[in-house]
C-alpha positions as CSV (number, residue, x, y, z in Angstrom):
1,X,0.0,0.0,0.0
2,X,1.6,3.4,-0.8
3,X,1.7,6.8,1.1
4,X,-0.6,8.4,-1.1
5,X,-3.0,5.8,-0.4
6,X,-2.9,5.4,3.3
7,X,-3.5,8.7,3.6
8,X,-6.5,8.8,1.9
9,X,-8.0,6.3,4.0
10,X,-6.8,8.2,6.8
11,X,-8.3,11.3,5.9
12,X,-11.3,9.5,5.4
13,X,-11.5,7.9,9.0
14,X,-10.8,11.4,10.4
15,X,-13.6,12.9,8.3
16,X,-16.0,9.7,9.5
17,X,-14.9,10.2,13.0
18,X,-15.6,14.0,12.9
19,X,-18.8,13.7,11.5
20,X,-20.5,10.9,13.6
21,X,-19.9,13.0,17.2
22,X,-22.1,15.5,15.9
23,X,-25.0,12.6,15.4
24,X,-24.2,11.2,18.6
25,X,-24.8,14.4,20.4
26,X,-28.4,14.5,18.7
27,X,-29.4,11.1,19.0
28,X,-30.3,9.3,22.3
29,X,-30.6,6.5,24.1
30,X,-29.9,2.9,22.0
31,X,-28.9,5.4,19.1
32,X,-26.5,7.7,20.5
33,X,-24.7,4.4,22.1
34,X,-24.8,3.2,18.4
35,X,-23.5,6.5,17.4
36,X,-20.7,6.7,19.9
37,X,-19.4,3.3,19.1
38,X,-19.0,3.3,15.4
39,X,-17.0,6.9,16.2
40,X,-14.7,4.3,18.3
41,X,-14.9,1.7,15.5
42,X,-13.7,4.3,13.0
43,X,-11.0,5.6,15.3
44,X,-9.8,2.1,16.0
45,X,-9.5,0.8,12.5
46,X,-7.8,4.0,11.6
47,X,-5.4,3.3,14.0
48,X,-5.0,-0.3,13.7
49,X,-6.1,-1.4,16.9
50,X,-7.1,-4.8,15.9
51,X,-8.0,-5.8,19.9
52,X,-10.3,-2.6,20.2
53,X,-11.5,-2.8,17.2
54,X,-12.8,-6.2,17.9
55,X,-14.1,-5.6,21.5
56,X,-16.2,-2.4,19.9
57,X,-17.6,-4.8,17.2
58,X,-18.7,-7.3,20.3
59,X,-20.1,-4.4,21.9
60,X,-22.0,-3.1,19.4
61,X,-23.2,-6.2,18.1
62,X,-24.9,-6.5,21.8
63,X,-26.2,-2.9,21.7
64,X,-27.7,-3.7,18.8
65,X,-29.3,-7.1,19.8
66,X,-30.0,-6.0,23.3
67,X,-30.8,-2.6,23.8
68,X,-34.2,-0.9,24.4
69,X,-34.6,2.4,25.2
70,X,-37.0,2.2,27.8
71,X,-34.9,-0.3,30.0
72,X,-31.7,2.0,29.2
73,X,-33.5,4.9,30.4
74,X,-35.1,3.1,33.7
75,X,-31.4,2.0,34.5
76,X,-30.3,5.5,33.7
77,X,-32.6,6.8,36.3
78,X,-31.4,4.4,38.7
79,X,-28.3,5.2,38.7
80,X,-29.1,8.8,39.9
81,X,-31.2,8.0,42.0
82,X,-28.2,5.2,43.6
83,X,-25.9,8.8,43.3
84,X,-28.3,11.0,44.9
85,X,-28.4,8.4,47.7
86,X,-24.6,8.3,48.3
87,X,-24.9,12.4,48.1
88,X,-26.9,12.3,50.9
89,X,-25.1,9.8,52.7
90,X,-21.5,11.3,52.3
91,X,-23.5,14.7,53.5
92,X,-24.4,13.1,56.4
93,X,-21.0,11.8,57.1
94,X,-19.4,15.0,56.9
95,X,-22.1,16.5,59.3
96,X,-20.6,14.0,61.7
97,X,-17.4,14.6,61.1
98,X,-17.9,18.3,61.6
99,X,-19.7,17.8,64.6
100,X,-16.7,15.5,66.7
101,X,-14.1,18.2,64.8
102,X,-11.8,16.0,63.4
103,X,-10.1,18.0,60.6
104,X,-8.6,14.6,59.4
105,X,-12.1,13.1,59.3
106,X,-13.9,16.3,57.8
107,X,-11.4,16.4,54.8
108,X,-11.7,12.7,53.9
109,X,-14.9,13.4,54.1
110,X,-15.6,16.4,52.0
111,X,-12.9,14.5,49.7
112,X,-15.7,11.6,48.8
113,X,-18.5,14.1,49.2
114,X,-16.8,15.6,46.1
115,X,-16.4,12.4,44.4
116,X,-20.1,11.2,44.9
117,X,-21.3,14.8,43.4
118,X,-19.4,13.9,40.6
119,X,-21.0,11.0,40.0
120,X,-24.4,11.8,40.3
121,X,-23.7,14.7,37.8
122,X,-22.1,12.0,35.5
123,X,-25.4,10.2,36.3
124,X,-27.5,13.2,35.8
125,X,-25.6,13.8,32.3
126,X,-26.0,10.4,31.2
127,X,-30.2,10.6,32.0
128,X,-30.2,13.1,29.5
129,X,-28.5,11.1,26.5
């Protein structure tokens, strides 16, 4: 295969790749998973990745086989509601800590307050694709 060649297909990968975020961002639920792996695809058999590329073939060969978009979105909800549990439970935590005064204690604790608001905003986010 010459130069000029591989970069053609190169070029054409990138283009693929650059266009199909834009239809993931509008589509949801079973589609926008469809969407976002073929981007991967794309990006892994421009690359070369043989092992990737394979393991995103599996995977969307399951999407597309097992996905509904009702069950995705009840698990979806789930999820934030599990996060918005943990919120209120690391919140509670804290309060202890706050109230003994351990300044050791209140920063681990504010430390995995932070990291289970992240995750019900990751949870939040992914209700909405």
């Amino acid at each position: 295969m010459n130069s000029r060649h591989l970069l053609r297909i190169t070029l054409l990968a990138s283009c693929t790749a650059l266009a199909l975020p834009s239809f993931a961002a509008e589509a949801v639920g079973c589609a926008a998973k469809r969407a976002e792996l073929q981007t991967q695809i794309e990006a892994a058999r421009a690359q070369g990745n043989a092992g990737r590329l394979s393991g995103l073939q599996t995977a969307l060969s399951q999407v597309e086989q097992h996905c509904d978009d009702a069950t995705l979105q009840k698990s979806r909800e789930e999820k934030v509601l599990e996060a918005q549990h943990e919120v209120a439970q690391r919140e509670a935590d804290l309060r202890k800590a706050m109230n003994q005064g351990d300044q050791t204690k209140i920063d681990k604790r504010k430390t995995k307050l932070a990291e289970a608001r992240e995750e019900l905003r990751a949870a939040q986010e992914e209700l909405k694709r």
